[in-house]
C-alpha positions as CSV (number, residue, x, y, z in Angstrom):
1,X,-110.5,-114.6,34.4
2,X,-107.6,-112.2,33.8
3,X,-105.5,-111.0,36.3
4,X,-107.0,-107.3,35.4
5,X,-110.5,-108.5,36.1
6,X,-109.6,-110.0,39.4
7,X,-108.2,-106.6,41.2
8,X,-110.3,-106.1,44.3
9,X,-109.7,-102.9,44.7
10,X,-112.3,-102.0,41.9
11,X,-114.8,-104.1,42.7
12,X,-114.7,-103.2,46.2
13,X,-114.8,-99.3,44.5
14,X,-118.1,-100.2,42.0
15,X,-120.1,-102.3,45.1
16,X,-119.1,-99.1,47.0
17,X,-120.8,-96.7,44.3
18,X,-123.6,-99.0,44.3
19,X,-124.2,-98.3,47.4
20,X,-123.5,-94.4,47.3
21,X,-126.2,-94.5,44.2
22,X,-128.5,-96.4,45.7
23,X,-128.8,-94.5,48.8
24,X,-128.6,-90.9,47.2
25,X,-131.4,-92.1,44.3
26,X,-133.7,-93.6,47.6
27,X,-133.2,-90.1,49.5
28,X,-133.6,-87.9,46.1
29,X,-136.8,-89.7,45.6
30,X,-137.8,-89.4,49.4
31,X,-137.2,-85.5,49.2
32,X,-138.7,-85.7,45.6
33,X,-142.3,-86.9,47.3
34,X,-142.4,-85.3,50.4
35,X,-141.8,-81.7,48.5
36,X,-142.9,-82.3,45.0
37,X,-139.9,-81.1,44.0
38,X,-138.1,-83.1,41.5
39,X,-134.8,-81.2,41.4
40,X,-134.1,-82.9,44.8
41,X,-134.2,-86.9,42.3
42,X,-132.0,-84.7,39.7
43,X,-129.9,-83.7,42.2
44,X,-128.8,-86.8,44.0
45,X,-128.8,-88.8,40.7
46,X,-125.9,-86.6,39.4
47,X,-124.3,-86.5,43.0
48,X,-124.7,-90.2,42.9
49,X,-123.1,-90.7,39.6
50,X,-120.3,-88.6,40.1
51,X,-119.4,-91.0,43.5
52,X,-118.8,-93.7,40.8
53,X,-115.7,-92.1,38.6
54,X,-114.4,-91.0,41.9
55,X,-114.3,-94.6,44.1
56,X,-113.1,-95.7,40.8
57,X,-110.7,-93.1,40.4
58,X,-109.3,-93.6,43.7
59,X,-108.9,-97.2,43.5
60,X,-106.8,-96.7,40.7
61,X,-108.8,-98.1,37.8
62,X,-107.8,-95.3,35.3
63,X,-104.1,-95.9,35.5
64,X,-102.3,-98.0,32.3
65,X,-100.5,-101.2,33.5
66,X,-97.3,-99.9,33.4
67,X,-97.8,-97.2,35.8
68,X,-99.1,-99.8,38.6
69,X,-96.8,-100.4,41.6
């Protein structure tokens, strides 16, 4: 494994969004059968996919190698 595969920062960030997903797709699809309305799955699908980019934005997984301290 390379060293840029081994930074634990990032996998800490994707089990993180995981986690955001999971729980915004299980309370989309809660609010999805309790009103019928399935804006409420759309809506905390794309809430939960933007949490990934971000966790991974923070942890720092978009910046080149040479601009790591």
């Amino acid at each position: 494994m390379s060293k840029e595969q081994a930074r634990p920062e990032i996998t800490a960030a994707l089990t993180k969004g995981m986690i955001v997903d999971a729980i915004m797709l299980t309370v989309g699809g809660a609010l999805w059968f309790a009103t019928g309305e399935m804006v409420w799955f759309i809506g905390a699908f794309i809430i939960g996919s933007l949490a990934f980019p971000l966790l991974l934005a923070q942890a720092g997984a978009f910046t080149r190698p040479d601009e790591r301290r």
